[in-house]
N, C-alpha and C positions, 0 to 999 in steps of 0.2 A: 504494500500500500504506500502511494505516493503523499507524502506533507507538504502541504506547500507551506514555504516560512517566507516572514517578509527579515528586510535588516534595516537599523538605523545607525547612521554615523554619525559622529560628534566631534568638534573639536577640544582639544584639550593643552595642556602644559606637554605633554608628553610625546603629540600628535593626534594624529584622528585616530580614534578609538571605534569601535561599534557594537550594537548588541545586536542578535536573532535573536527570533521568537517566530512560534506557531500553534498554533487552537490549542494546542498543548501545554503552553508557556515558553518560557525561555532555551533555547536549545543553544546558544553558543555566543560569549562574549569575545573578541578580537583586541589587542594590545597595537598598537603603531610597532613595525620591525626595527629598530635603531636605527641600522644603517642602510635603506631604502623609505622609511617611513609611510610605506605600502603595510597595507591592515595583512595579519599571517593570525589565521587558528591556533590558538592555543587553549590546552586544554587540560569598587570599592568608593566608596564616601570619603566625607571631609572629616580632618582634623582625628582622627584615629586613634585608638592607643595601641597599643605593642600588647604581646606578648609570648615565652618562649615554648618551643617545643614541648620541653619536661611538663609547664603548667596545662599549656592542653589535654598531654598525656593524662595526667593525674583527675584533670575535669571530666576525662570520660571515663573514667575507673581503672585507668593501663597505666600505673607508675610510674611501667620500665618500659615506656612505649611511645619516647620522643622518637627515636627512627622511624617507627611506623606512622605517627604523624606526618614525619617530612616525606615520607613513600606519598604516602597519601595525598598531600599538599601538591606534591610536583604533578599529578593527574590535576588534579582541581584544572575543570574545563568552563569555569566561571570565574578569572579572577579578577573582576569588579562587584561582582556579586560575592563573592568568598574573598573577603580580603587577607589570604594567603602572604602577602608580602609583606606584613602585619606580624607575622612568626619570625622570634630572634632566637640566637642560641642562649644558653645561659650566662654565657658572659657578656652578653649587649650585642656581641658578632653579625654582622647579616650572613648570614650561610643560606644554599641549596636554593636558588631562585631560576627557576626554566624557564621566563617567559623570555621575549627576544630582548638582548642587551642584559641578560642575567642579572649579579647585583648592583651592577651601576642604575637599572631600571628599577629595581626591588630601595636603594637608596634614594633614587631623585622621588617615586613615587612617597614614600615616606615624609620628606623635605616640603613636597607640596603640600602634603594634607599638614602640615606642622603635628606631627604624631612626638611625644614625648621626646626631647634629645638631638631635633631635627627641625629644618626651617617650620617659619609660620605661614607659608603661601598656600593658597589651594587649588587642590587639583579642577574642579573646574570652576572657571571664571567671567 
């Protein structure tokens, strides 16, 4: 069975971003690529807080289950919806960020929402 989905583009601090969506709901949010700033699938709000792998772990009952978060996170096929870049190590670190432009992408996004530690600009303007 065929979905039909529509897309919406937006600009942003980062580039043009977009979401899909279909009768279904949301089926795919899109990051700008770094270095062609051409929208690429991969698969978030203002002013943010942080928090690390370990504390997630422990919020869903896994103590010893910060890696499996970060498994988990680097699938995340919404990440404006799932603010995945939002997850630090436990030492403040940015670690394990897949979307395009890795942690310099996972840092600037940070910086714009003014998330804890990190500028005060926001991501959309």
């Amino acid at each position: 069975m065929k979905t039909d989905w529509l897309i919406a583009r937006f600009d942003t601090e980062l580039g043009v971003c977009a979401v899909r969506w279909s009768e279904i709901g949301i089926i795919g949010v899109e990051l700008p690529s770094r270095l062609t700033r051409e929208l690429r699938p991969l698969g978030e709000g203002i002013a943010g807080t942080t928090a690390t792998y370990g504390e997630i772990a422990r919020t869903i009952g896994r103590p010893d289950g910060a890696r499996d978060v970060g498994a988990a996170l680097s699938r995340n096929p919404f990440p404006i919806v799932v603010p995945c870049h939002r997850v630090i190590a436990a030492n403040g670190a940015l670690t394990g960020f897949s979307a395009a432009g890795g942690l310099a992408t996972k840092r600037k996004m940070l910086e714009l929402e003014g998330a804890p530690g990190f500028g005060q600009q926001l991501l959309f303007g």
